[in-house]
DRENLUM-721940 format. One record per atom (N, C-alpha, C): residue number from 1; atom name; x, y, z. Coordinates in Angstrom, 2 decimals. Layout:
DRENLUM-721940
[NUM CA [X Y Z]]
...
This chain:
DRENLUM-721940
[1 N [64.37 -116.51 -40.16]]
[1 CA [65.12 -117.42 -39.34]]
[1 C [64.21 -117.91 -38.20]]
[2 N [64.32 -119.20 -38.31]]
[2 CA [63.55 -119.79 -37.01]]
[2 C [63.63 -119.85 -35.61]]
[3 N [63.21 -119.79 -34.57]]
[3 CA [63.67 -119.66 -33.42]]
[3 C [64.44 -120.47 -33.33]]
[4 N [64.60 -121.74 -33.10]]
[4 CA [65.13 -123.02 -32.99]]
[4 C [66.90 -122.37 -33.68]]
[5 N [66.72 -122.00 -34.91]]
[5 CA [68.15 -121.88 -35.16]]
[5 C [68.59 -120.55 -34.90]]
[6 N [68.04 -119.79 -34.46]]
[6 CA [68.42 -118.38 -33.14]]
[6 C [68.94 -119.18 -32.02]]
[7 N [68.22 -119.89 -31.05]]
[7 CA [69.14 -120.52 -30.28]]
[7 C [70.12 -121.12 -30.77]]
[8 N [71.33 -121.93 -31.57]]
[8 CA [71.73 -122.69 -32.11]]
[8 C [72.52 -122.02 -32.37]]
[9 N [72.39 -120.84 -33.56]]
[9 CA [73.55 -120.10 -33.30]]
[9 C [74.01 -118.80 -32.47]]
[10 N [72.84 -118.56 -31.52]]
[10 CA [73.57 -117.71 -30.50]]
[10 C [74.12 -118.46 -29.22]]
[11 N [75.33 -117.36 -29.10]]
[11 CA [76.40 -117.46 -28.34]]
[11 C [75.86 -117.60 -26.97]]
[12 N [76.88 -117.87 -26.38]]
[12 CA [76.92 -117.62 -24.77]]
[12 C [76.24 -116.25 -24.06]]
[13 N [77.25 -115.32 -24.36]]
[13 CA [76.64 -114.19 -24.47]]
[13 C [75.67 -113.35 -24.73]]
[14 N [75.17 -114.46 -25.85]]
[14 CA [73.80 -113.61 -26.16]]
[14 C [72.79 -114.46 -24.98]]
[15 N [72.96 -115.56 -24.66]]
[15 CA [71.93 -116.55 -24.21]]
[15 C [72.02 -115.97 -22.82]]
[16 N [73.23 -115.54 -22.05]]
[16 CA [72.53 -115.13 -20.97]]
[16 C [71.94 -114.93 -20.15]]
[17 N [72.11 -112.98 -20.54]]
[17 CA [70.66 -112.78 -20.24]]
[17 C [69.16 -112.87 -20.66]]
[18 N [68.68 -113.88 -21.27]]
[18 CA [67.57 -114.25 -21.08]]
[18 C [67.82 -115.34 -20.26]]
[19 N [68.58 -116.13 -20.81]]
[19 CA [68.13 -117.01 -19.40]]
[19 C [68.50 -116.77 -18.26]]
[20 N [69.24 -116.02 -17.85]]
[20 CA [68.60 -114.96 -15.81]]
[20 C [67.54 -114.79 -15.91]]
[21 N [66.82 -114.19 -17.18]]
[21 CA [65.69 -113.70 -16.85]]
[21 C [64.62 -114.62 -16.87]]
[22 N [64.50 -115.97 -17.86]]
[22 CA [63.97 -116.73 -17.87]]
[22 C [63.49 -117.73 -16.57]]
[23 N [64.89 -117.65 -16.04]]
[23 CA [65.27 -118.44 -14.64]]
[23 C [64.68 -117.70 -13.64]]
[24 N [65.03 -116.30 -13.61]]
[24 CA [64.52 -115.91 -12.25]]
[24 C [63.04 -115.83 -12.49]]
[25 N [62.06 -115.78 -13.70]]
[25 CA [60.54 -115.59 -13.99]]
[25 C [60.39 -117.39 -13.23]]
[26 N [60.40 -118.12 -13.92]]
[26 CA [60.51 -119.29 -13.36]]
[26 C [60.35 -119.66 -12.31]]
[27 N [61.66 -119.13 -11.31]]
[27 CA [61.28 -119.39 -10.10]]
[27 C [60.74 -118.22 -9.21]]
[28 N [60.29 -117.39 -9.77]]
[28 CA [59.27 -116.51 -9.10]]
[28 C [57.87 -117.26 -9.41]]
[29 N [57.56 -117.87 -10.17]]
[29 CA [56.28 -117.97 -10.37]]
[29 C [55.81 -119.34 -9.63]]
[30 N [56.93 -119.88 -9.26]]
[30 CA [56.83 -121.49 -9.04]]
[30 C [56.93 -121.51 -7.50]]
[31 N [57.88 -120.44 -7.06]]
[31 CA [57.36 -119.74 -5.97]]
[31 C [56.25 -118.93 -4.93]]
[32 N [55.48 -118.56 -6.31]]
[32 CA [54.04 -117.64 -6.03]]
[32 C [53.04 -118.63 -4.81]]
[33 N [52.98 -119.60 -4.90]]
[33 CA [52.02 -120.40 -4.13]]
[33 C [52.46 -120.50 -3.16]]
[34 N [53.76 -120.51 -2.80]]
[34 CA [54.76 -120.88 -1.55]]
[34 C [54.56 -119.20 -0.47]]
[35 N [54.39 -118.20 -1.52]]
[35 CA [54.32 -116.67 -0.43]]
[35 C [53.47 -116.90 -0.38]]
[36 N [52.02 -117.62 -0.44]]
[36 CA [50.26 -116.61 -0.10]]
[36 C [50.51 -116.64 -1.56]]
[37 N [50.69 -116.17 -2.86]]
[37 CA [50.33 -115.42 -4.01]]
[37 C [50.24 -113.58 -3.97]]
[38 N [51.43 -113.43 -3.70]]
[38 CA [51.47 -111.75 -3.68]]
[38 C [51.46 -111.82 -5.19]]
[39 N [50.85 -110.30 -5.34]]
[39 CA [50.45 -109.88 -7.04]]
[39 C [51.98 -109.31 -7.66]]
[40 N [52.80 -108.56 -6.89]]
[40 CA [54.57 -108.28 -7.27]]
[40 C [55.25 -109.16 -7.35]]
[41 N [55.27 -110.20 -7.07]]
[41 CA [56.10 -111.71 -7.30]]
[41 C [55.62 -112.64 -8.66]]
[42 N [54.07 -112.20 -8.80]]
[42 CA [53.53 -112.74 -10.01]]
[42 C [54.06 -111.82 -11.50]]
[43 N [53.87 -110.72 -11.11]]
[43 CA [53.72 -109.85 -11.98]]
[43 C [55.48 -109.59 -12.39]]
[44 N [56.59 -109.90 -11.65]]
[44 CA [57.52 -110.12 -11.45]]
[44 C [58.19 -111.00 -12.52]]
[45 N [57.38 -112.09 -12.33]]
[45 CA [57.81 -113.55 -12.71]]
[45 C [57.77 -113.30 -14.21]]
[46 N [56.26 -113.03 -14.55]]
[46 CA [55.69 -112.76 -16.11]]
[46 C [56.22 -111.81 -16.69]]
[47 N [56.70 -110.93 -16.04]]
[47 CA [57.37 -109.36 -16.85]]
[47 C [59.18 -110.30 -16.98]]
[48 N [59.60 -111.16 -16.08]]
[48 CA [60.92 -111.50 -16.71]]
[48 C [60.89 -112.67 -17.30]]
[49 N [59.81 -113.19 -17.63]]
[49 CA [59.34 -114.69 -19.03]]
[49 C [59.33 -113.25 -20.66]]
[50 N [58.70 -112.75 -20.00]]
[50 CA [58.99 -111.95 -21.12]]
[50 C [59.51 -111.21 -21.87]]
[51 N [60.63 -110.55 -20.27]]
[51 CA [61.72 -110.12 -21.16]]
[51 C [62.67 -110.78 -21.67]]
[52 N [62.79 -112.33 -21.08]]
[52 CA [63.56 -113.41 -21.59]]
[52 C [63.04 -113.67 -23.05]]
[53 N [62.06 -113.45 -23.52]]
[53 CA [61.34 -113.80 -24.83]]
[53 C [62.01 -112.54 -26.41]]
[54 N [61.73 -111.59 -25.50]]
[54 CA [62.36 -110.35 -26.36]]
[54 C [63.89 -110.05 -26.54]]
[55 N [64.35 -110.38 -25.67]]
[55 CA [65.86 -110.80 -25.70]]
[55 C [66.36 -111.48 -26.75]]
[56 N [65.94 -113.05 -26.89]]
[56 CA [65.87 -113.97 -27.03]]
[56 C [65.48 -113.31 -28.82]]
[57 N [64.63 -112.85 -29.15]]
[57 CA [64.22 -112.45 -30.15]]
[57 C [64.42 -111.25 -30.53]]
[58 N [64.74 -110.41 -29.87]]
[58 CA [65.43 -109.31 -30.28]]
[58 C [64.81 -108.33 -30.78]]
[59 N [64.18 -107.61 -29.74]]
[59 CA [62.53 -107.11 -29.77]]
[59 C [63.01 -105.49 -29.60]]
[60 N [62.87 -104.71 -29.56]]
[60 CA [63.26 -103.33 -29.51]]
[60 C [62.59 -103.18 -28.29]]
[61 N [61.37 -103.24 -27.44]]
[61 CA [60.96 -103.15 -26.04]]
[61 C [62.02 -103.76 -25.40]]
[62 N [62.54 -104.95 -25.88]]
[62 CA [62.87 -105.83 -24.71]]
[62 C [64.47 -104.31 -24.03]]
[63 N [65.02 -103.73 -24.18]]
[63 CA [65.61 -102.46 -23.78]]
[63 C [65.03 -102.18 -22.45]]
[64 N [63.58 -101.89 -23.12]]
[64 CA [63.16 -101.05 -22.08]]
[64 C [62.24 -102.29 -20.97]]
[65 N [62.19 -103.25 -21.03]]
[65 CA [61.90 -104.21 -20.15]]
[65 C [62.82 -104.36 -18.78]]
[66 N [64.03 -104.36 -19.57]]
[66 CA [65.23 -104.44 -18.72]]
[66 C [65.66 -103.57 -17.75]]
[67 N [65.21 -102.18 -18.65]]
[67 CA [65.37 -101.41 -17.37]]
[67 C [64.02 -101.01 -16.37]]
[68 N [62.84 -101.28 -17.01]]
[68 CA [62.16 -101.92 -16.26]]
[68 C [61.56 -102.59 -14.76]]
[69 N [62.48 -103.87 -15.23]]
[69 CA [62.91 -104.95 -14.55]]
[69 C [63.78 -104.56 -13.25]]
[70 N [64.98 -103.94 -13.97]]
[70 CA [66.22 -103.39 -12.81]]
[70 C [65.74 -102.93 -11.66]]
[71 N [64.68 -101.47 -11.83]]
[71 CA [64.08 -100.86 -10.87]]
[71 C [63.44 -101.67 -10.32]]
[72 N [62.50 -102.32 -10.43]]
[72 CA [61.56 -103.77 -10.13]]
[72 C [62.55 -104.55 -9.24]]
[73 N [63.09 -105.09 -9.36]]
[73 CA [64.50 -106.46 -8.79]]
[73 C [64.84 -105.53 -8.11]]
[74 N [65.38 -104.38 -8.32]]
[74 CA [66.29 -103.86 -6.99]]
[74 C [65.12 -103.00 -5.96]]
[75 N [64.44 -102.59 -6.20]]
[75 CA [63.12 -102.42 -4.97]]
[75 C [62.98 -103.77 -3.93]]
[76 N [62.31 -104.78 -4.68]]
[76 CA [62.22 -105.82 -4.37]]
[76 C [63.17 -106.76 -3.61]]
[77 N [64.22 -106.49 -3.92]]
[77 CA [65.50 -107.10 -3.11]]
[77 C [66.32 -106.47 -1.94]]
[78 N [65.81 -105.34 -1.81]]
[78 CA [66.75 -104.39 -1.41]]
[78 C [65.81 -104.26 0.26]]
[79 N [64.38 -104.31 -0.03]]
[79 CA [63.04 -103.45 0.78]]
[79 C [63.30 -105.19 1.16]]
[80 N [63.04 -106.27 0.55]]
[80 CA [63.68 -107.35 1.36]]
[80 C [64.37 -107.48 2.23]]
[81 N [65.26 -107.35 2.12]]
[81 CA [66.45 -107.59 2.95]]
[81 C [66.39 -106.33 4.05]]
[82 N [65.57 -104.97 3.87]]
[82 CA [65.88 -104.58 4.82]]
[82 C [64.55 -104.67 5.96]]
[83 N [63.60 -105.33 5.34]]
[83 CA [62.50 -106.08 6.11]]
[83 C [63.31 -107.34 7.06]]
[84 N [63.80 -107.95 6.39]]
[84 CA [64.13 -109.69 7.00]]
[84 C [65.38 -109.10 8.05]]
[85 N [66.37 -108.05 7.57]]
[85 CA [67.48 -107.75 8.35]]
[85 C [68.36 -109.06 8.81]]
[86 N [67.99 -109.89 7.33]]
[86 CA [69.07 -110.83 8.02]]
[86 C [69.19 -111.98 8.94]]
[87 N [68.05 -111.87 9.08]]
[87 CA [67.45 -113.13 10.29]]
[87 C [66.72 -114.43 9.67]]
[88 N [66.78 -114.37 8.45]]
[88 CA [66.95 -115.43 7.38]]
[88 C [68.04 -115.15 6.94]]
[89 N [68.87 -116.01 6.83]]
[89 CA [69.87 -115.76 6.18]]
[89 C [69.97 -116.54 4.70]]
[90 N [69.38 -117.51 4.44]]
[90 CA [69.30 -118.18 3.55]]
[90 C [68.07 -116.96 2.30]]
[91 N [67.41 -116.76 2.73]]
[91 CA [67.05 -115.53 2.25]]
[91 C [67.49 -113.99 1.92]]
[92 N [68.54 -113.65 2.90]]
[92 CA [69.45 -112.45 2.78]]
[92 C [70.19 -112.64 1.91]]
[93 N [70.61 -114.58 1.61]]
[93 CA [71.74 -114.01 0.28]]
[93 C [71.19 -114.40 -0.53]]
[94 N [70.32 -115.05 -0.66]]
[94 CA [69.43 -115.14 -2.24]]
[94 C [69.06 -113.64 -2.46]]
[95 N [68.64 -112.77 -1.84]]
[95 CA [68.20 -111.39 -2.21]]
[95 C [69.22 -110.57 -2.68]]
[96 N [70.62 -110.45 -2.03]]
[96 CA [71.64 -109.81 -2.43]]
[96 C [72.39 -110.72 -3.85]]
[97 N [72.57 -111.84 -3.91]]
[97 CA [72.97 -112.62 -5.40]]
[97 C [71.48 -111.87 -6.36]]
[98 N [70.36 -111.96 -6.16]]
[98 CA [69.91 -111.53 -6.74]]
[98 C [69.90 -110.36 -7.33]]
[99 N [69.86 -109.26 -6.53]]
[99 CA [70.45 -108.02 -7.00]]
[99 C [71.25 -107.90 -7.28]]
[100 N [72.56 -108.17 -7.07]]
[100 CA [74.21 -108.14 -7.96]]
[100 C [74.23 -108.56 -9.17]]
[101 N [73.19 -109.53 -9.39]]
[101 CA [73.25 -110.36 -10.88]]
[101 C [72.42 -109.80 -11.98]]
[102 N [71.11 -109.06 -10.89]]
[102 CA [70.00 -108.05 -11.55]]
[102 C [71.21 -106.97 -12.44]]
[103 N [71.66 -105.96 -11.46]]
[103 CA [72.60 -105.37 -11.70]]
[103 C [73.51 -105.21 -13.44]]
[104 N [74.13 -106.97 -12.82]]
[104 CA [75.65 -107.08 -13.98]]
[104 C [74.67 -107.28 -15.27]]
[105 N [73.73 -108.34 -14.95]]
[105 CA [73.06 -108.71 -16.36]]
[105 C [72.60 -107.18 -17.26]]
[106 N [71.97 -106.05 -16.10]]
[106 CA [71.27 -104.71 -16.80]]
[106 C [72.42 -104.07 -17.00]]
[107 N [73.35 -103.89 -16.65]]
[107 CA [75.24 -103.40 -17.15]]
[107 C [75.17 -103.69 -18.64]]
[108 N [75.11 -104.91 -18.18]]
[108 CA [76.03 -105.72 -19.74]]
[108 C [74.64 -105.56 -21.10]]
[109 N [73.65 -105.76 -21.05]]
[109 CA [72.53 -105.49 -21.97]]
[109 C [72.34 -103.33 -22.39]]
[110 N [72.57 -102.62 -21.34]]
[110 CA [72.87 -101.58 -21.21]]
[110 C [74.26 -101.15 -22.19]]
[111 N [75.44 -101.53 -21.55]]
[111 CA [76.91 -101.73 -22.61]]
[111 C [76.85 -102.35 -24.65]]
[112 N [75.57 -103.29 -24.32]]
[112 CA [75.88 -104.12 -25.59]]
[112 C [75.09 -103.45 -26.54]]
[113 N [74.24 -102.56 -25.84]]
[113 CA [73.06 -101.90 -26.95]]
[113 C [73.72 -100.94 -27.92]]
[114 N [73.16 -101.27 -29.05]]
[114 CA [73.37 -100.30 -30.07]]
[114 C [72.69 -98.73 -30.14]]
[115 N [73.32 -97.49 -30.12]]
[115 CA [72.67 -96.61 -30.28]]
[115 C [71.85 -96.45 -31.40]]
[116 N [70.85 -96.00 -31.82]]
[116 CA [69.36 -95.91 -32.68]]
[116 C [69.95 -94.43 -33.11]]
[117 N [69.21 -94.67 -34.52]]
[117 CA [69.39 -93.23 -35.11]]
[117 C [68.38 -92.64 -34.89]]
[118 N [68.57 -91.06 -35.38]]
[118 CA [67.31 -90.02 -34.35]]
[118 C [66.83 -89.24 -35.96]]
């Protein structure tokens, strides 16, 4: 089956989470020039293009990307916000939407997984 008709006939649900993850790699990376180029915002960006890819394709890593990722996003959002304390605010809630969504998306990929035989 071709990619093209993987998208096409997956659902809502399946499409997702990759595209959070697609989206938030995206604009981390498109972002990178705008911080200086920190190497965790890069490395950030490329680790969630890719877990959007394995998702998307249905990769047996992509699991463990995600959780991954989670620890990654919620460090990152969390050590944010308690750096800025809020004095951006336009930044305080992009960091907290971010993590809530980090969160539901690693819930729901977490919930949907199939257990593996041993």
């Amino acid at each position: 089956m071709s990619f093209a008709s993987k998208l096409k006939t997956a659902g809502v649900r399946t499409l997702a989470p990759a595209l959070f993850y697609g989206a938030t790699g995206l604009i981390f990376l498109v972002f990178l020039p705008l911080a200086n180029f920190p190497p965790h915002i890069g490395l950030t960006g490329l680790l969630s293009l890719v877990t959007a890819y394995g998702i998307i394709k249905k990769r047996f890593w992509a699991f463990w990307m995600v959780i991954a990722l989670f620890a990654v996003s919620t460090t990152i959002s969390l050590y944010t916000l308690y750096v800025i304390a809020f004095t951006n605010v336009i930044v305080g809630i992009s960091m907290v939407v971010y993590a809530v969504l980090t969160w539901l998306v690693t819930l729901y990929i977490v919930l949907k997984r199939k257990p593996t035989e041993t």
